[in-house]
BAVO-124565 format. One line per field, with one value per residue (C-alpha): y, z, x. Coordinates in steps of 0.2 Angstrom, whole numbers, m for minus. Each point is the difference from the previous one (the first is absolute). Layout:
% BAVO-124565
py = (Y / ...)
pz = (Z / ...)
px = (X / ...)
//
This chain:
% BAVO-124565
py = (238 / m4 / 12 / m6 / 10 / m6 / 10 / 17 / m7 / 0 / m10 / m3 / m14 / m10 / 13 / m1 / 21 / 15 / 13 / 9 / m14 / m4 / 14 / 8 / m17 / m3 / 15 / m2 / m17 / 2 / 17 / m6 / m15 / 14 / 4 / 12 / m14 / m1 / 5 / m9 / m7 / m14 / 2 / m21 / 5 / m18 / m6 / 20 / m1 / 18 / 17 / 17 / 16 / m3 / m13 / 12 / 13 / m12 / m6 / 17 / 4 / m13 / 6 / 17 / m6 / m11 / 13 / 13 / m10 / m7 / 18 / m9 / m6 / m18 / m10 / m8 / m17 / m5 / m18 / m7 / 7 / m9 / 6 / 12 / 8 / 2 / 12 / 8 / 6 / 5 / 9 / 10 / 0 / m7 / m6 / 16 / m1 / m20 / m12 / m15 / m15 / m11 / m18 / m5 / m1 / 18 / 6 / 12 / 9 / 10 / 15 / 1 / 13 / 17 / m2 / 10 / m4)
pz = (m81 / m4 / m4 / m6 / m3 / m14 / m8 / m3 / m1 / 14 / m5 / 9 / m5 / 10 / 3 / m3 / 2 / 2 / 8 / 16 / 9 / m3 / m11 / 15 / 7 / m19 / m2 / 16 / m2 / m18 / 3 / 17 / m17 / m8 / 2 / m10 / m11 / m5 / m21 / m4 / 11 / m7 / 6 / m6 / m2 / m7 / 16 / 3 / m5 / 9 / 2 / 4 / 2 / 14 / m9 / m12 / 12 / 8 / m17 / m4 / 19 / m2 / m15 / 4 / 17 / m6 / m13 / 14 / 14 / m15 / m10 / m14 / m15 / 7 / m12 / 4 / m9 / 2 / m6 / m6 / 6 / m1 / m12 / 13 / 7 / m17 / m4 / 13 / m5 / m17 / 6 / 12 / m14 / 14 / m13 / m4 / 19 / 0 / m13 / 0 / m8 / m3 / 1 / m19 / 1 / 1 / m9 / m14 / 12 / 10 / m9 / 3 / 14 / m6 / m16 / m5 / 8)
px = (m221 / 16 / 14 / 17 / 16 / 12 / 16 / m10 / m16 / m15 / m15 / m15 / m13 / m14 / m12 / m19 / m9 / 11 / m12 / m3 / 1 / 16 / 7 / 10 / 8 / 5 / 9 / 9 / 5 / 7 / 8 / 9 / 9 / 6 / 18 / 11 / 7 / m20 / m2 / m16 / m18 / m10 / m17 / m7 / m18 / m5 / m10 / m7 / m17 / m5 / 9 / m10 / 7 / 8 / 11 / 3 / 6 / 10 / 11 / 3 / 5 / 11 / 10 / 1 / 6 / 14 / 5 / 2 / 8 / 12 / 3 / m4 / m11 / m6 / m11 / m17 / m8 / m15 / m1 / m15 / m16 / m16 / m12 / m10 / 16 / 6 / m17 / 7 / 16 / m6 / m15 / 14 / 11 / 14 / 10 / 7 / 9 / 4 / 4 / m13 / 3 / m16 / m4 / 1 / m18 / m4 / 18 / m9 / m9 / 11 / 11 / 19 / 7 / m3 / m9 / m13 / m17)
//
């Protein structure tokens, strides 16, 4: 995994599962990137071909974490999930939390940030 930090902007690519095997170490490692200059995390799901529910829990510790260690409204991309991954978040309806911008491939299937379901 690689996390990089430039003018406001965390981004983390280079990862293949986010689940219980790794959710905890993920969480760690990215939170301990964030600083109080942090507005936006990129979560580069291209290579991410599993999450479970443990991955889940983990993206959403995340934010809620920065947000509350900052005192304020931090947003979370998730860049182009694989098409799996993407079932997911619509079957969770996680997109109402995070912004997710798709691979142009799948680019009509995933609804804006808080439209209706």
């Amino acid at each position: 995994m690689r996390i990089q930090r430039n003018t406001g902007t965390v981004s983390v690519t280079g990862f293949r599962e986010l689940t219980a095997a790794n959710a905890r170490s993920f969480r760690m490692e990215v939170g301990a990137a964030l600083g109080p200059d942090v507005n936006v995390i990129e979560i580069d799901l291209a290579q991410t071909s599993f999450v479970d529910s443990s991955g889940l829990g983990a993206l959403v510790a995340l934010l809620k974490s920065a947000q509350r260690n900052t005192r304020k409204e931090i947003a979370m991309r998730l860049l182009h999930p694989q098409p799996p991954v993407q079932q997911l978040f619509e079957l969770t309806r996680i997109h109402q939390l995070f912004e997710i911008i798709p691979t142009p491939a799948t680019a009509g299937s995933c609804a804006a940030p808080g439209s209706p379901p």
